[in-house]
C-alpha positions as CSV (number, residue, x, y, z in Angstrom):
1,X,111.2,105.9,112.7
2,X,108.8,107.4,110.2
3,X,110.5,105.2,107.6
4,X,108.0,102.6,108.7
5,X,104.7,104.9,108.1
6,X,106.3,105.5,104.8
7,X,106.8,102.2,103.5
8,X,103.1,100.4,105.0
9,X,101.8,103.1,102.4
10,X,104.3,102.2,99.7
11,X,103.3,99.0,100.0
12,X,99.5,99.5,99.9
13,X,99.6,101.5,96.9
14,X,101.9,98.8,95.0
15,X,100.0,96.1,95.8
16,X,96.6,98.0,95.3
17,X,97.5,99.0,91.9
18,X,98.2,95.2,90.5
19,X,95.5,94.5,87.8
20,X,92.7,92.0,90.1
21,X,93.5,89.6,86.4
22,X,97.0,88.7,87.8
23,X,97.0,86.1,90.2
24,X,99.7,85.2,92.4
25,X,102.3,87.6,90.3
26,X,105.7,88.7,92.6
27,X,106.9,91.6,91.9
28,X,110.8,91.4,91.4
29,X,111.4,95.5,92.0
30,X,109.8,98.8,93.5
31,X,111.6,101.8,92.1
32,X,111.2,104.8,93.8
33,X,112.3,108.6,93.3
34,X,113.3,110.1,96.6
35,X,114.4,113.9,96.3
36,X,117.4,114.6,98.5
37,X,115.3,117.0,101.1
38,X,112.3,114.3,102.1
39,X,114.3,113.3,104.9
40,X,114.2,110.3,104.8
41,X,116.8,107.6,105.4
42,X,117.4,105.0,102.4
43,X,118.5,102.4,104.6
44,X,116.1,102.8,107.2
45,X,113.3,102.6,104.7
46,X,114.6,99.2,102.9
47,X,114.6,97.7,105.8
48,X,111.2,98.5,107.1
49,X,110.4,97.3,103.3
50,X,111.4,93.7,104.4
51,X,109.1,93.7,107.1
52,X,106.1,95.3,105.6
53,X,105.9,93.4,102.6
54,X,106.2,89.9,104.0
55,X,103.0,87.7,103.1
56,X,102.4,90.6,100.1
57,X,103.2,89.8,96.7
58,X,106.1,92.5,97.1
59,X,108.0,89.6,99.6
60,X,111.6,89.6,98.6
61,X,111.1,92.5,96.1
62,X,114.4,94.5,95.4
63,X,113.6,98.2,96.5
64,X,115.2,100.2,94.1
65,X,115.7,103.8,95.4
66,X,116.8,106.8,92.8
67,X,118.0,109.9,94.9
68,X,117.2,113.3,93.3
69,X,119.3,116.1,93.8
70,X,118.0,119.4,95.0
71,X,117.7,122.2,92.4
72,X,116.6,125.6,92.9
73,X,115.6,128.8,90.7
74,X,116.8,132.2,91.9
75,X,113.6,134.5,91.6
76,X,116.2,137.5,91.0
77,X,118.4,136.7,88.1
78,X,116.1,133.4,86.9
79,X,119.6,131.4,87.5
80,X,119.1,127.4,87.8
81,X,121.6,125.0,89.5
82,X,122.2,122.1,91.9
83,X,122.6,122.6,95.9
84,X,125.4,120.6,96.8
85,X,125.8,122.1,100.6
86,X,124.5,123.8,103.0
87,X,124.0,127.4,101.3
88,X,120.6,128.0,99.6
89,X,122.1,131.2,98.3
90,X,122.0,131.8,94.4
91,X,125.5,131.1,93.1
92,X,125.2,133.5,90.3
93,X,123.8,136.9,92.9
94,X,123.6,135.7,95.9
95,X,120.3,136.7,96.5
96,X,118.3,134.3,99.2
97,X,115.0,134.3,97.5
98,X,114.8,130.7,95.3
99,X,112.3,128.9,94.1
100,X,113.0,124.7,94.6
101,X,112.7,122.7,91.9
102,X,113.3,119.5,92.9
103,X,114.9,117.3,95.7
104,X,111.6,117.3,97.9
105,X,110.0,114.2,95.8
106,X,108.4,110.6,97.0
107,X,107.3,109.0,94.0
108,X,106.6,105.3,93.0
109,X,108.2,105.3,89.4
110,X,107.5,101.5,88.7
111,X,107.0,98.1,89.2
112,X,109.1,95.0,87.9
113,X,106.8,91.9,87.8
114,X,108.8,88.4,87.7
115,X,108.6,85.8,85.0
């Protein structure tokens, strides 16, 4: 389960990047932005967040996970849309050669301290 690999590095980064000046802070919320192709399971990966933040100030944290969709860029016609299934084919000329825009992202977008 790579989930688990994923989330111990999550959880360093939040942690690491709470200013040294606030003691004993819990943070209520991680969001994340997870594109649609990083293969990874959002299930898997909150529940591997239990585990690796207990005794962190991200213990009991909600993990917040946004899913972006794929979206592609045919280098023929310049045509832009959203893959929905299985066919990476532009829509508009059905030429195979397509720049992704999106749906491969793994980004920490926040942090939601408690009162």
């Amino acid at each position: 389960m790579h989930e688990m690999g994923i989330v111990m590095q999550i959880v360093e980064i939040c942690v690491s990047s709470i200013p040294k000046e606030m003691k004993d802070v819990k943070v209520k919320r991680v969001n994340l932005r997870i594109g649609r192709l990083a293969a990874i399971v959002p299930q898997s990966l909150k529940f591997c967040f239990e585990i690796a933040s207990k005794d962190t100030p991200l213990e009991g944290a909600e993990l917040n996970i946004e899913e972006i969709p794929v979206k592609a860029q045919c280098r023929k016609c310049k045509h832009q849309w959203t893959i929905e299934g299985p066919s990476f084919k532009c829509p508009k000329c059905e030429n195979g050669d397509i720049d992704l825009l999106s749906g491969r992202e793994l980004d920490i977008a926040s942090l939601e301290m408690a009162d």
